[in-house]
N, C-alpha and C positions, 0 to 999 in steps of 0.2 A: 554578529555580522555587521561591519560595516554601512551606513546608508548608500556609501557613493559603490558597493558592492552589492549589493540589496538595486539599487537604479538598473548597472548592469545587465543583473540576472534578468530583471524583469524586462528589459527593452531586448536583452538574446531571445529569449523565449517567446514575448510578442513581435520580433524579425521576422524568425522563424514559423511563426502562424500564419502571416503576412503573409510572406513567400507561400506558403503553400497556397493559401485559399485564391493568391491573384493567378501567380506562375505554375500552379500543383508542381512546385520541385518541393520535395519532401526531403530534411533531413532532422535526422530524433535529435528533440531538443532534452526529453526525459527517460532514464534508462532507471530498469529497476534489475539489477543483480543479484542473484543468490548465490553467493558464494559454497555451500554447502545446504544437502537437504538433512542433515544430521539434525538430531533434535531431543533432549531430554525430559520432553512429555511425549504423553501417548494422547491427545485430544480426540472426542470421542467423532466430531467432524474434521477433522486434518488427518492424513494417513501421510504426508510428503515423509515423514521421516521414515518412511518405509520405502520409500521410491530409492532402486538402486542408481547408480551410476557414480562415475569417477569425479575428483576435482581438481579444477588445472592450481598447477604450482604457481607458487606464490610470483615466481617472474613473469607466467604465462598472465596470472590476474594484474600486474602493475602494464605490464604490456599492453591490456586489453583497453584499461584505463585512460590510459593514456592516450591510445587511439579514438576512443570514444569523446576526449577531449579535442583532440583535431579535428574529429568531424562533427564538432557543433553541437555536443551536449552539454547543456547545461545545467542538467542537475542531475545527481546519482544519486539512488534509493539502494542501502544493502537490505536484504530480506531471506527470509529460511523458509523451511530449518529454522538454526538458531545461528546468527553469524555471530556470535560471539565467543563459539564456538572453533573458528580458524584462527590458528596463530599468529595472523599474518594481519589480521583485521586494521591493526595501527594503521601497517605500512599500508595499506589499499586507503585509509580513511585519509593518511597526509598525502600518498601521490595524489589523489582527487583533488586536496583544497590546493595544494601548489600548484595544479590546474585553473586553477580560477574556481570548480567546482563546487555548487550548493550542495550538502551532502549529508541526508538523512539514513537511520536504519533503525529496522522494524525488530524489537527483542522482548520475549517472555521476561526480561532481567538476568537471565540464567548469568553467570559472570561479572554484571557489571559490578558489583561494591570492588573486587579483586582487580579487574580491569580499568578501571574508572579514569585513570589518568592517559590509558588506551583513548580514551574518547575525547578527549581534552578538545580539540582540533571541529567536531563533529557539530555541526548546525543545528540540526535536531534528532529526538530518539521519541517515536512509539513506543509505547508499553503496553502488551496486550494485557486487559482488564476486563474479567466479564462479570464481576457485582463483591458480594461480602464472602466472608474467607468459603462457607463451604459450597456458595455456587462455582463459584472462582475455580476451587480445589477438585469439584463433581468434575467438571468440563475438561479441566487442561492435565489434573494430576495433584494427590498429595504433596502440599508444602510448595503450595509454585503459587498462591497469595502471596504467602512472606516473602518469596524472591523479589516479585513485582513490587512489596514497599520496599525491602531494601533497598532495589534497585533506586527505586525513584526517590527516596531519602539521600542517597550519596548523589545522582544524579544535582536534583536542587542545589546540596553543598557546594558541588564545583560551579554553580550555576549555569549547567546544562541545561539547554531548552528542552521538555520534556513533556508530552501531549499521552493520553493512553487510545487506545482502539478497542470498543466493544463489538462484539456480535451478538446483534441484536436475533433472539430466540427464545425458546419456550421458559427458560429460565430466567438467563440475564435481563431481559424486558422488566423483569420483578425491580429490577435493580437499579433503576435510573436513578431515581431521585438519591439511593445512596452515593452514585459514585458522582455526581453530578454536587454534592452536598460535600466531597473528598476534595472534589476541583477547587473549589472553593476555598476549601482547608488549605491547601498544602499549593496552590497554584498554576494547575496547567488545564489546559484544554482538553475535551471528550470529542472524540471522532466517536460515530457511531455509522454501521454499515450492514446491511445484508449478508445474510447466512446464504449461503447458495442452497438453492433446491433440489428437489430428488426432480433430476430432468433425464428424461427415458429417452431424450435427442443427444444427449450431452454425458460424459461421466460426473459421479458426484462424487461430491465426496464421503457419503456415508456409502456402507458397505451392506447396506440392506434397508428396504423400507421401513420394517423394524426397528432399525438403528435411527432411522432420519426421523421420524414421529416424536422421537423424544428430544429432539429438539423443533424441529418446524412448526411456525404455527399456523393457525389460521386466516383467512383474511380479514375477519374482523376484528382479530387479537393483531396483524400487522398494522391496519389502521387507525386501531384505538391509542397505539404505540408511536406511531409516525405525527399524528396529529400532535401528540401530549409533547414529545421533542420539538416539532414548532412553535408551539407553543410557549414552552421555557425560552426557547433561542432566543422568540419574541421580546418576553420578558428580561433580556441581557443577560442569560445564563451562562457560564462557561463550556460551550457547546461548538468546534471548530467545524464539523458536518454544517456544510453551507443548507439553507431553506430553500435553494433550487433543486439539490440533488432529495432532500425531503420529499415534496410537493411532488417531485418525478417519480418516488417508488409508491405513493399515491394514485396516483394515476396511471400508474403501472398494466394493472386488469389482471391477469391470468398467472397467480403468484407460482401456480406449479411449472412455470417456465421462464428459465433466467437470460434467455436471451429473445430479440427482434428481428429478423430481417429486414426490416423498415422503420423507421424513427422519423418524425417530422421534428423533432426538437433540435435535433444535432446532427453533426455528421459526426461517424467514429473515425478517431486520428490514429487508432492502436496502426501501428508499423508504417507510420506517415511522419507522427511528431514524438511517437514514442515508442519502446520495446519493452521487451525484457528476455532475460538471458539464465539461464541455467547453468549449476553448476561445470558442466562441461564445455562452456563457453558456447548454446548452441542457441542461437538470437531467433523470437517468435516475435508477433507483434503484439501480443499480449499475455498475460501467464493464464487465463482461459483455454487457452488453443495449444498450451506443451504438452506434448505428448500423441495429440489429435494428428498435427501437420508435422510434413518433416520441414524441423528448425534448418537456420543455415548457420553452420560455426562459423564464428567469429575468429578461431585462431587461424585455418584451414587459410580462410579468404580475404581475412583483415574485417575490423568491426565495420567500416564504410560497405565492401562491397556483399559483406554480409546481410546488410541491412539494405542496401537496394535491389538484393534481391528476393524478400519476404514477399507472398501474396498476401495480397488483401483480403480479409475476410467479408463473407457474403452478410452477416452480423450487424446489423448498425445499430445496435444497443443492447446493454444489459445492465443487471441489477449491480453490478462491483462498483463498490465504493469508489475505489482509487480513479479504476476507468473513466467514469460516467463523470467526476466533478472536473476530471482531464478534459474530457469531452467538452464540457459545457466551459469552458476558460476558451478554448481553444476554437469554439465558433461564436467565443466575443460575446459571453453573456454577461449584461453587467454587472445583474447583481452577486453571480458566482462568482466573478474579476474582485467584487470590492469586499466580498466576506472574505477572500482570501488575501488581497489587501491590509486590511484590517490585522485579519490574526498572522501572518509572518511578520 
């Protein structure tokens, strides 16, 4: 990406906070799409690939795109499922950058060595990574290790920006230092984030307490974990998870609960400075809440008047990675502005 494009994005994006915090006129400056919940693992905390529902056509998703360009977003996130799984994935990935659009997506690897010229266009790519082949394999599914290095092997070649994303849990925690010890190898950055909890306020995403025990951990196994990643950060490790959002799930308190109704650190921006939208085109203010509230499609009413018409959630804070470091940019924290600075 270009600097004097990289300037850009960042002055839209801080416009756009501006505006809200003086004028509260809110419009989404970050949108995370899923273009399909389809998905070729069974992971033992993720069920979305079992979530029904339909996916709009490939005109209905350039459409939507491109509305979402008009009204002032400036950066698009694809997410599953598995998006690389639509056919269509190029064409949504080139209408966005001929937008002006910054445009990231989130994949197991499932596709990409095959795809890989698909992505030519694409800013950056997540690869979900949760340790050495057989915790990897336990979690997400047999032989979806080796997708993830394929993936990220062809990835590097084309010189694709390529970051991975772990969930940090009763396993993967084993596996820091490995995959952290990979970054290094082969060159990209570790996000690391919260495993959402069995919250008896909220749905989870495990299907039984049973289920969730074997991955959740303790609080003193989340601490002893959170510190050890500050730690590394400290020490220049290849580690893109800013030490704001670290220190925050620190001081967290009451791990069997992923959400706040009150937060003195930040305000929540979810359907203020940003959304997200499901395959059906149906716009939430964040991907916590589909399902819970009724979404407003986006095809129906136009992505604009979709999204001025979202309620605000009663929520001002939770444990989600993506959220919470939104969060914290967006009420002008600086050292979350300059780690992220830094690593884009």
């Amino acid at each position: 990406m270009k600097i004097t494009n990289k300037i850009k994005l960042l002055a839209n994006v801080f416009a756009g906070a501006l505006n809200a915090h003086s004028n509260k006129q809110y419009r989404p400056v970050i949108t995370y799409y899923l273009p399909t919940y389809k998905c070729p693992w069974s992971c033992e905390y993720c069920h979305i690939q079992s979530t029904n529902g339909k996916e709009l056509s490939p005109s209905q998703s350039l459409d939507l795109i491109s509305q979402m360009a008009d009204s002032g977003v400036v950066r698009l996130h694809f997410s599953g499922g598995e998006p690389m799984l639509r056919d269509d994935i190029a064409e949504m990935i080139g209408c966005a950058k001929k937008r002006g659009l910054y445009v990231g997506i989130s994949s197991s690897g499932y596709l990409i060595p095959e795809k890989i010229n698909e992505l030519r266009d694409v800013d950056i790519v997540f690869l979900s990574l949760e340790g050495e082949e057989d915790i990897h394999d336990h979690a997400r599914g047999k032989g979806s290790y080796r997708v993830c290095m394929d993936a990220m092997d062809s990835l590097k070649g084309k010189g694709i920006k390529c970051w991975t994303t772990t969930v940090i849990n009763k396993n993967s925690y084993k596996s820091i230092d490995y995959i952290l010890d990979l970054a290094k190898e082969k060159g990209f950055m570790a996000n690391f984030v919260m495993i959402h909890s069995l919250d008896a306020q909220h749905d989870s995403y495990f299907n039984s307490r049973e289920d969730a025990e074997k991955y959740l951990m303790s609080p003193q196994e989340i601490k002893k974990t959170i510190n050890k990643l500050i730690k590394f950060k400290k020490m220049g490790l290849s580690i893109g998870t800013s030490e704001e959002y670290l220190k925050y799930i620190l001081r967290w308190g009451d791990y069997s609960k992923m959400y706040k109704k009150e937060n003195s650190e930040f305000k929540c921006w979810a359907g203020k400075l940003y959304c997200w939208i499901d395959p059906e085109g149906n716009i939430y203010p964040c991907g916590n809440v589909s399902g819970r509230i009724l979404g407003q499609n986006g095809i129906e009413l136009g992505f604009k008047n979709a999204f001025n018409r979202l309620v605000h959630q009663s929520c001002q804070g939770c444990l989600s990675g993506c959220q919470t470091e939104q969060n914290f940019i967006f009420s002008f924290n600086f050292r979350s502005i300059l780690n992220w600075l830094k690593k884009f």
